[in-house]
C-alpha positions as CSV (number, residue, x, y, z in Angstrom):
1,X,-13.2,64.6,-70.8
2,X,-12.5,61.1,-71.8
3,X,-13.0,60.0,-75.3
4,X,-15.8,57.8,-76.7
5,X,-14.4,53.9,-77.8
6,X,-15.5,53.4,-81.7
7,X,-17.1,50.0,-82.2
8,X,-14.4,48.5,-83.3
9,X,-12.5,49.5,-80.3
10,X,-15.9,48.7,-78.1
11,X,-15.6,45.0,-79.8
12,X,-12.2,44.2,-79.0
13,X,-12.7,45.3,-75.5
14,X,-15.8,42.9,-75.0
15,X,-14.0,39.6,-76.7
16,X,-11.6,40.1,-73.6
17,X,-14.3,40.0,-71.3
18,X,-17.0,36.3,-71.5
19,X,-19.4,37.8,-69.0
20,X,-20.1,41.7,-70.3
21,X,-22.4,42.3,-73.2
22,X,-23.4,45.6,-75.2
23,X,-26.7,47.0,-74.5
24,X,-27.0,50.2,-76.6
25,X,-24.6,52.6,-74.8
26,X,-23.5,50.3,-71.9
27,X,-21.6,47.0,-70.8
28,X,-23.5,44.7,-68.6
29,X,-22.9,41.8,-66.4
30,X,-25.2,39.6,-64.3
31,X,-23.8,37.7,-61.5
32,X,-25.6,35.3,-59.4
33,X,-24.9,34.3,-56.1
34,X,-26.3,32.0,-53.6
35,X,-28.4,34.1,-51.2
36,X,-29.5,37.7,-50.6
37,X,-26.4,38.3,-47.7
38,X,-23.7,37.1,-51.3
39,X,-25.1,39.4,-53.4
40,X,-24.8,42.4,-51.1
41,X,-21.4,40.9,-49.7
42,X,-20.4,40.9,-53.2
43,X,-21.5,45.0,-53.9
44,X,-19.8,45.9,-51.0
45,X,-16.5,44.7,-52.9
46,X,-17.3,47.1,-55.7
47,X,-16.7,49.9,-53.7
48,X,-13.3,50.3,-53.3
49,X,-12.0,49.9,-56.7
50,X,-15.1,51.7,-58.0
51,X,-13.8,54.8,-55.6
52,X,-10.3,54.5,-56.7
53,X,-11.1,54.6,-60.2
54,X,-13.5,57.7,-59.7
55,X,-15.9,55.9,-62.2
56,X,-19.0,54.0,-60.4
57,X,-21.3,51.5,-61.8
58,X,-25.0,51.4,-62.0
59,X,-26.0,48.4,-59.5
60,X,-29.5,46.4,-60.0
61,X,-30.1,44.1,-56.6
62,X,-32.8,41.6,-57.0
63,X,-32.6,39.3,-54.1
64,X,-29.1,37.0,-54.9
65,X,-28.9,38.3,-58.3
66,X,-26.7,41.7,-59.0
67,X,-27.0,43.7,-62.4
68,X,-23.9,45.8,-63.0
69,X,-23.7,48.4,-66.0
70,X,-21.3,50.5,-67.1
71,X,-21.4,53.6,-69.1
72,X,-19.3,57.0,-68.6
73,X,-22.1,59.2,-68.5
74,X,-20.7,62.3,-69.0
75,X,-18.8,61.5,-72.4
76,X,-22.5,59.9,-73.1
77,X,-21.1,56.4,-74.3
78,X,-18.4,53.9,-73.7
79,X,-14.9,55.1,-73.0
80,X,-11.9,52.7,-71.2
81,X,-13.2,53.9,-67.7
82,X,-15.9,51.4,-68.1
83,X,-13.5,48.7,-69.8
84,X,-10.8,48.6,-67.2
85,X,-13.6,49.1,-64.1
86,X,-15.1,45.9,-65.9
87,X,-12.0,43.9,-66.2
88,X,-11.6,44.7,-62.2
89,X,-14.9,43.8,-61.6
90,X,-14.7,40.5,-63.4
91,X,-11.9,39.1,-61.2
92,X,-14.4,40.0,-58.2
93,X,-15.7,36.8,-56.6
């Protein structure tokens, strides 16, 4: 099983990353796109390095805005599964 970040570890992760933040046990982003058809467009690019990571994030859809979290559930916290998916998923566009 992969190990648990401490905060300090957790912090210096997120100051690498300007559009995460910590919400209790998980890193969130919100991105916001022009229309319905750029927000799905833009989870459909998730898949493929979501699936080659073998870590995938919990997805929020409202209309053109998308919700991504990230937590590795089964180590119940934060490890650098979530960190490096996020890192991937920030050079998305």
């Amino acid at each position: 099983m992969t190990q648990l970040l401490q905060d300090s570890q957790i912090q210096a992760e997120l100051s690498q990353l300007s559009d995460w933040e910590l919400e209790g046990k998980t890193i969130k982003s919100v991105r916001k796109f022009k229309d319905f058809i750029a927000a799905i467009n833009f989870v459909n690019k998730l898949v493929e390095p979501a699936e080659a990571a073998g870590h995938h994030p919990d997805l929020e859809i409202s209309y053109n805005k998308v919700k991504i979290s990230l937590s590795t559930h089964d180590a119940g916290g934060l490890t650098s599964k979530d960190f490096e998916l996020a890192k991937i998923i920030s050079q998305l566009t």
